[in-house]
C-alpha positions in Angstrom: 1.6 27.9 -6.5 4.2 25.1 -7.1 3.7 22.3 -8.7 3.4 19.1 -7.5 5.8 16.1 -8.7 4.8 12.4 -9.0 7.7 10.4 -9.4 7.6 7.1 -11.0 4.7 4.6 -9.4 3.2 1.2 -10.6 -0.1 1.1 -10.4 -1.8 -2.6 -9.5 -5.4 -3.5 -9.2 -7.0 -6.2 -6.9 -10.5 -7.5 -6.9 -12.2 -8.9 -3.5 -13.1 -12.4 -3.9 -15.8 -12.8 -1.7 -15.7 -16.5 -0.6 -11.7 -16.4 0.2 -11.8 -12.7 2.0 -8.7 -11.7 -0.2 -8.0 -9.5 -3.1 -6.8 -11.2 -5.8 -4.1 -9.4 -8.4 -5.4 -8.7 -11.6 -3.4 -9.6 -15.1 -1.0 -7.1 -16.6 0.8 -7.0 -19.6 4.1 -6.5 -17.5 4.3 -8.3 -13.9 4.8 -7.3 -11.0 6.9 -8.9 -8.7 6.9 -7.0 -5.5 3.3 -7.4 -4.8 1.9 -10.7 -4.1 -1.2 -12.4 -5.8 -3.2 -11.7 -3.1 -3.8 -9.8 -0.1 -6.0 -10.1 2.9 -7.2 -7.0 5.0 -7.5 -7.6 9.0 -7.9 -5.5 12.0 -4.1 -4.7 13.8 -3.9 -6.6 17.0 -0.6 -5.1 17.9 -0.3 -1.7 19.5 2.5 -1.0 18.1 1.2 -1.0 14.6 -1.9 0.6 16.3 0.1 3.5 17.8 1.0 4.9 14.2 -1.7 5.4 13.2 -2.7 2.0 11.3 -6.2 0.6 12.1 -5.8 -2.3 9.5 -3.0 -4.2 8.3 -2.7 -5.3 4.6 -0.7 -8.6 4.3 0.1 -11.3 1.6 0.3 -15.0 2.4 3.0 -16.7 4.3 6.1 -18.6 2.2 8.5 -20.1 3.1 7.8 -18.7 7.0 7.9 -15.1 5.5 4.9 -12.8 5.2 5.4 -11.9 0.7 4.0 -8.8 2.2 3.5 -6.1 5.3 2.1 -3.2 6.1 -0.5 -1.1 7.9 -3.3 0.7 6.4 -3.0 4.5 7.7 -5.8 6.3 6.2 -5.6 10.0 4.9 -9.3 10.6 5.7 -10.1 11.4 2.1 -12.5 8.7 0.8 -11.0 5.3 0.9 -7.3 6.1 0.8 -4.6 4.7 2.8 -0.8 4.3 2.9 1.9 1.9 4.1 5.4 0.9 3.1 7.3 -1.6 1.7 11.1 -2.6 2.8 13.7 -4.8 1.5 17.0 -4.9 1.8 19.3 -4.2 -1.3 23.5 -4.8 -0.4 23.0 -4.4 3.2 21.2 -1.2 3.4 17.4 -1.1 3.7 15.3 0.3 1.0 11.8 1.9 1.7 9.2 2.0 -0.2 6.0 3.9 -0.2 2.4 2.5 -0.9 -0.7 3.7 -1.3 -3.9 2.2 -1.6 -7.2 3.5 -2.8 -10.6 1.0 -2.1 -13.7 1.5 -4.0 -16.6 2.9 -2.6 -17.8 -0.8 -2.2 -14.2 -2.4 -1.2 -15.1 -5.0 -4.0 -11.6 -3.2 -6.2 -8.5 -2.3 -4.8 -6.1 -0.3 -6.5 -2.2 -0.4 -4.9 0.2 2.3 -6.0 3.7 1.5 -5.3 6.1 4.0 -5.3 9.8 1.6 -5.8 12.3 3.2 -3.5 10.5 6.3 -2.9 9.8 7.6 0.4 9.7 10.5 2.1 11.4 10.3 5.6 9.0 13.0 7.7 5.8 11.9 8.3 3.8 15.6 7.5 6.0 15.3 4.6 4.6 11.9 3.6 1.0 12.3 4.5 1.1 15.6 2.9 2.7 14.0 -0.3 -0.3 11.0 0.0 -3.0 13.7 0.3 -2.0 16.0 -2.8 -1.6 12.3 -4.8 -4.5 11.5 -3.9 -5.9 14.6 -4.7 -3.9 14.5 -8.2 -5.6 11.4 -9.3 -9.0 11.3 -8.2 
């Protein structure tokens, strides 16, 4: 049996406010910055985003004519986890990262782990690596 290696994640918690229909970022003694204050769950209208595998999209508010935040919600089928990814582009090259999101039973807490510039490039590979994380934390 190998073991299984986590490398380095963040791990940020959101709280649904009911009236707005967005999770809202809790405090933490260190900030953040890649992860907006809030983020809003909808159903995907495109097919594209449909066709891998993403139901839902998970998305931050608009600034400045850019989305602070992108991704669709591809769930593992184990409880309420998902994952996604985050990209930005550091000297010219892009950077992925992945992200993985775990709901409460309710959906009233949302808890984001973000993996900075970690990603696996095969899909199995990455859904395999979501489901034993998941798995490693529960």
């Amino acid at each position: 049996m190998t073991k299984f290696f986590i490398p380095d994640f963040k791990t940020l918690t959101y709280c649904l406010n009911h009236s707005s229909g967005r999770y809202e970022k809790q405090p933490e003694l260190v900030p953040f910055a890649k992860l907006p204050l809030d983020l809003k769950v909808e159903k995907t209208r495109e097919n594209v985003i449909k066709e891998n595998g993403a139901s839902y999209i998970i998305t931050g508010r608009v600034k400045n004519k850019k989305r602070q935040f992108f991704t669709g919600l591809i769930s593992i089928n184990t409880g309420n986890w998902f994952w996604g990814n985050d990209s930005e582009i550091i000297q010219g090259e892009k950077k992925l990262s992945l992200v993985v999101f775990r709901f409460s039973p309710d959906f009233a807490k949302l808890h984001v782990y973000y993996f900075n510039h970690f990603y696996k490039v095969d899909r199995t590979t990455r859904i395999q690596f979501v489901e034993e994380f998941a798995a490693a934390i529960s």
